[in-house]
C-alpha positions as CSV (number, residue, x, y, z in Angstrom):
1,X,0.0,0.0,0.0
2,X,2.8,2.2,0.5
3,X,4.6,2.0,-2.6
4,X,1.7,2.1,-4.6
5,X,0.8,5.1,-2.5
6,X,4.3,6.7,-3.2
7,X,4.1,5.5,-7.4
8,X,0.6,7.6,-7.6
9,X,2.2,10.6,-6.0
10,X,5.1,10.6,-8.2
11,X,2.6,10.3,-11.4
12,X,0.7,13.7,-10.5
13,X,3.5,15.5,-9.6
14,X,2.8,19.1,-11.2
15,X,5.0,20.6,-14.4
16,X,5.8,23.8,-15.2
17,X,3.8,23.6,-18.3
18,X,0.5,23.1,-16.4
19,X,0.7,27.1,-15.6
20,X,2.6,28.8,-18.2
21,X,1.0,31.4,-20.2
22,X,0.5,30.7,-23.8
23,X,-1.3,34.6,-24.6
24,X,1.5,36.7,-24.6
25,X,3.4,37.9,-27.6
26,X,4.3,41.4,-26.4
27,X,4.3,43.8,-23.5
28,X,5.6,47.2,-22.9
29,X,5.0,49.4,-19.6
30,X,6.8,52.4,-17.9
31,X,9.3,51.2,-14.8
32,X,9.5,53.3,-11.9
33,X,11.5,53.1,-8.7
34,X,9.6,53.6,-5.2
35,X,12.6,52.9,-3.4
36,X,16.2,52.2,-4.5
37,X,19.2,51.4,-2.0
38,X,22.2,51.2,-4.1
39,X,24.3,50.3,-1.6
40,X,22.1,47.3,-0.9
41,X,21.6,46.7,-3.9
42,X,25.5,46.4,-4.7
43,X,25.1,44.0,-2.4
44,X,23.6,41.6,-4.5
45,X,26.4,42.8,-7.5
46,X,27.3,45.7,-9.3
47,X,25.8,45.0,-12.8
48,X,22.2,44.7,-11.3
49,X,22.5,47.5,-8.9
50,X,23.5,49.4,-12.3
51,X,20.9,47.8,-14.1
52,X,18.2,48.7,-11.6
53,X,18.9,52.1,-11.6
54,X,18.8,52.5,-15.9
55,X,15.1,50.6,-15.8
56,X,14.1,52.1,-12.5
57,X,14.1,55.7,-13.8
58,X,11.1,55.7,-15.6
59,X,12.6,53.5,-17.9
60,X,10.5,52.1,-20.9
61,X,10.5,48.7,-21.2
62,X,9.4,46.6,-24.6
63,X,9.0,42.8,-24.3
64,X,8.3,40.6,-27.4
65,X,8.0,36.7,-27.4
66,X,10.3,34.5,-27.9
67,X,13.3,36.4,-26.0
68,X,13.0,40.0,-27.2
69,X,13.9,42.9,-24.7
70,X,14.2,46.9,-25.2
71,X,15.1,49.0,-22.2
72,X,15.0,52.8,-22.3
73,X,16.4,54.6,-19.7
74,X,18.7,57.6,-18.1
75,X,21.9,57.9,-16.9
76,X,21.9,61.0,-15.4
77,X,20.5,63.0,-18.7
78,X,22.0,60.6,-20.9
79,X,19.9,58.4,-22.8
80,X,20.5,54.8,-22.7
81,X,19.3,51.4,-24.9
82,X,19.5,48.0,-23.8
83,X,18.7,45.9,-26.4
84,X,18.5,41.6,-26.2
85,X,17.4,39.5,-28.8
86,X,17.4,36.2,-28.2
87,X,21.3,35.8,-27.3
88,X,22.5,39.2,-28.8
89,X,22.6,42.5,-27.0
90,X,23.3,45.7,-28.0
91,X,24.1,48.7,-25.4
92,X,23.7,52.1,-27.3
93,X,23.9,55.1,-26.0
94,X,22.8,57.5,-28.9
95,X,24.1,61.1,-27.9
96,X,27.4,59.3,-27.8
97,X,27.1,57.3,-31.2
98,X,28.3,54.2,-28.5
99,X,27.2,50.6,-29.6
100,X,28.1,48.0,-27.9
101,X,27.7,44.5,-28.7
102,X,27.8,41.5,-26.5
103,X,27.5,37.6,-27.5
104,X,25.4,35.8,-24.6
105,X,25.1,32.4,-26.7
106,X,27.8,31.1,-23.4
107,X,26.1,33.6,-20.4
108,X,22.5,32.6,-20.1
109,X,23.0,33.9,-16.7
110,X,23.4,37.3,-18.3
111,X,20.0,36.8,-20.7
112,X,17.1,39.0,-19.0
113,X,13.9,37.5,-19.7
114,X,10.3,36.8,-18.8
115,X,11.0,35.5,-15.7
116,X,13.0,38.5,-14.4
117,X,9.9,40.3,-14.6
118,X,7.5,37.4,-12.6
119,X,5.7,36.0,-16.1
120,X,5.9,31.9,-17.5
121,X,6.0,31.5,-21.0
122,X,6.6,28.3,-23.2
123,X,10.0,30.2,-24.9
124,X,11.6,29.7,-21.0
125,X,11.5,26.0,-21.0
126,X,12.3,25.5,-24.7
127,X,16.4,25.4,-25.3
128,X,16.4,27.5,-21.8
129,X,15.8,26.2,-18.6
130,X,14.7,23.0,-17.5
131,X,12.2,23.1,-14.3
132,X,12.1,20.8,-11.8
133,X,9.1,20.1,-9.0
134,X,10.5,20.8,-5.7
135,X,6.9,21.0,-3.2
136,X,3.6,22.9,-2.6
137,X,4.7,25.6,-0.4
138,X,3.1,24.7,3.2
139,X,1.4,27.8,4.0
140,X,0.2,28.8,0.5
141,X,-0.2,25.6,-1.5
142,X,2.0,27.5,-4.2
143,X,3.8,24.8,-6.5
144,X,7.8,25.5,-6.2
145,X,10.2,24.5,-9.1
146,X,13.7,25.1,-9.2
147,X,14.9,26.4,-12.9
148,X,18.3,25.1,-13.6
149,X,19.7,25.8,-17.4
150,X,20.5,23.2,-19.8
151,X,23.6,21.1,-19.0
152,X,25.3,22.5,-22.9
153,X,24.7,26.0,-21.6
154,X,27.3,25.4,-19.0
155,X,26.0,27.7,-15.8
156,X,24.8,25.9,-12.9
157,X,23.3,29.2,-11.3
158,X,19.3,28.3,-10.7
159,X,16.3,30.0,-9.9
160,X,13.6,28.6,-7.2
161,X,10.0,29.8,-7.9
162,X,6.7,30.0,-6.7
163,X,3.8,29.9,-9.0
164,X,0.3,31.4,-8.9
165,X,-1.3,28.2,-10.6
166,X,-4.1,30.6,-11.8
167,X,-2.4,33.2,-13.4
168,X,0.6,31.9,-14.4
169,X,3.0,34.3,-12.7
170,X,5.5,33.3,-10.4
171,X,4.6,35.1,-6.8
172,X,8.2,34.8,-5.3
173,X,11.7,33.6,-6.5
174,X,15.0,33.4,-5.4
175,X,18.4,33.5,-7.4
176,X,21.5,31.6,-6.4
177,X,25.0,32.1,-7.8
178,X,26.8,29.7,-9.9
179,X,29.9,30.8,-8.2
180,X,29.5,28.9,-4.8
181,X,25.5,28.1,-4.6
182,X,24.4,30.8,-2.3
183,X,21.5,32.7,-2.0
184,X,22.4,36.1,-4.0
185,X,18.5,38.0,-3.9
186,X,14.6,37.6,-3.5
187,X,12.2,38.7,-5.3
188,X,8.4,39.1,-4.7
189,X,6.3,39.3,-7.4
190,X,3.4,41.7,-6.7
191,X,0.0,43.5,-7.9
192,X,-0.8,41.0,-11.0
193,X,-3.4,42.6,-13.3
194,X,-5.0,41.1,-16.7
195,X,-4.5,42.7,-19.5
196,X,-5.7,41.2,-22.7
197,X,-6.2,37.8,-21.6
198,X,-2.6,38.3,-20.0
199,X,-1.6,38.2,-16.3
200,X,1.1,40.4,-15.0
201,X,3.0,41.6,-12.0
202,X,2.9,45.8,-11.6
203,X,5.2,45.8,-8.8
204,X,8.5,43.9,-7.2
205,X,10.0,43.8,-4.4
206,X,13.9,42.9,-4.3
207,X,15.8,41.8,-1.1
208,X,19.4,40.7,-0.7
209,X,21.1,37.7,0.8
210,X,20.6,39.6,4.1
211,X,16.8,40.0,3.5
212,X,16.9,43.7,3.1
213,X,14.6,45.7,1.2
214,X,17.3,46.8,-1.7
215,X,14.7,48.4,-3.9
216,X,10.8,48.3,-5.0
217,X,9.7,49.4,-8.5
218,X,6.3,49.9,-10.0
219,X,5.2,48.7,-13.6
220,X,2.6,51.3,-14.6
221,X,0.8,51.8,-18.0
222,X,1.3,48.0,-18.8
223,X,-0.5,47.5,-22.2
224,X,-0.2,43.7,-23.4
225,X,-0.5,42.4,-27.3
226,X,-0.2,45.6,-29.3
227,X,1.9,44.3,-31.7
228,X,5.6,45.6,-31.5
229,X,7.6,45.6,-34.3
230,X,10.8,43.7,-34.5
231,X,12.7,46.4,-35.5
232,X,12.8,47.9,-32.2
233,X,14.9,45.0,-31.2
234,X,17.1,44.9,-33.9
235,X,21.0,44.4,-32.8
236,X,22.9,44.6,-35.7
């Protein structure tokens, strides 16, 4: 009775693909920063307290499916692009004719994608990340999967999630390094609103290894499905 109990348990266990979104094909909305520590941010590492400060200034942000990003946002008074398709990014910074290009074909771990920003999309799971069924979360009943990249990609950092099983947005994850394992932030996933048959989070909440608040940013103006063109993610 036991181990047939045990065999029925291990034939339901959930998978990711049960609660991925399959609606989305774009999104753009304005990013704002409520709050922004850099120096605890920096405490998670450089590039993302860097990073969070260019989106975080009213920075516009462009997704397109599969794997298409466009980030617009200020240094100071200087305009800046951040620009990834699929493994390609550009950095431009127009009032200084600066392009620069960077290969990310061997840094997944440098890719920005849907799940950064709380959503689950087929595109993740495809030649991406492989997910893994860890446990309903006790108090919640939240399914948790750890996201681990493909074994060719050659980065063994991971991502532990937990999914809203309705809405197909992930309500809290945490990133660990590659490096030595540990925990290097959390985020919380916040405010999800349907837009166009699409659920999304409007606000995050990031804390680092020492569970500080490092920063809380807004997504306002979200509009879903407009139709982008590709040409605002061209790299070349």
């Amino acid at each position: 009775m036991t181990t047939f109990a045990a065999f029925a348990l291990l034939t339901v266990q959930p998978k990711i693909a049960d609660y991925w979104q399959t609606a989305l094909r774009d999104a753009s909305f304005n990013a704002r920063a409520v709050t922004a520590n850099q120096s605890e941010l920096r405490k998670i590492n450089k590039d993302f307290a860097q990073s969070y400060r260019l989106m975080g200034n009213s920075g516009l942000v462009r997704l397109k499916e599969p794997f298409k990003l466009r980030i617009e946002g200020k240094e100071d008074d200087t305009v800046i692009q951040f620009i990834l398709n699929g493994t390609k990014r550009m950095v431009r910074v127009p009032r200084s004719s600066l392009n620069v290009g960077t290969d990310l074909s061997r840094k997944p771990g440098q890719r920005q994608t849907l799940m950064d920003f709380g959503v689950l999309a087929p595109s993740l799971f495809k030649d991406l990340f492989e997910a893994k069924y860890v446990r309903n979360d006790r108090t919640t009943g939240e399914p948790i999967f750890d996201l681990s990249y493909f074994k060719n990609l050659d980065d063994d950092s991971r991502n532990r999630v937990w999914v809203d099983a309705k809405k197909g947005i992930t309500t809290k994850r945490e990133w660990y390094s590659q490096l030595d394992g540990r925990l290097m932030a959390t985020f919380l996933y916040e405010n999800p609103k349907q837009v166009n048959g699409v659920w999304f989070p409007t606000k995050v909440t990031v804390k680092n290894a020492d569970n500080k608040v490092a920063g809380v940013m807004n997504y306002e103006n979200l509009k879903v499905n407009t139709g982008l063109s590709d040409d605002l993610f061209k790299v070349d």
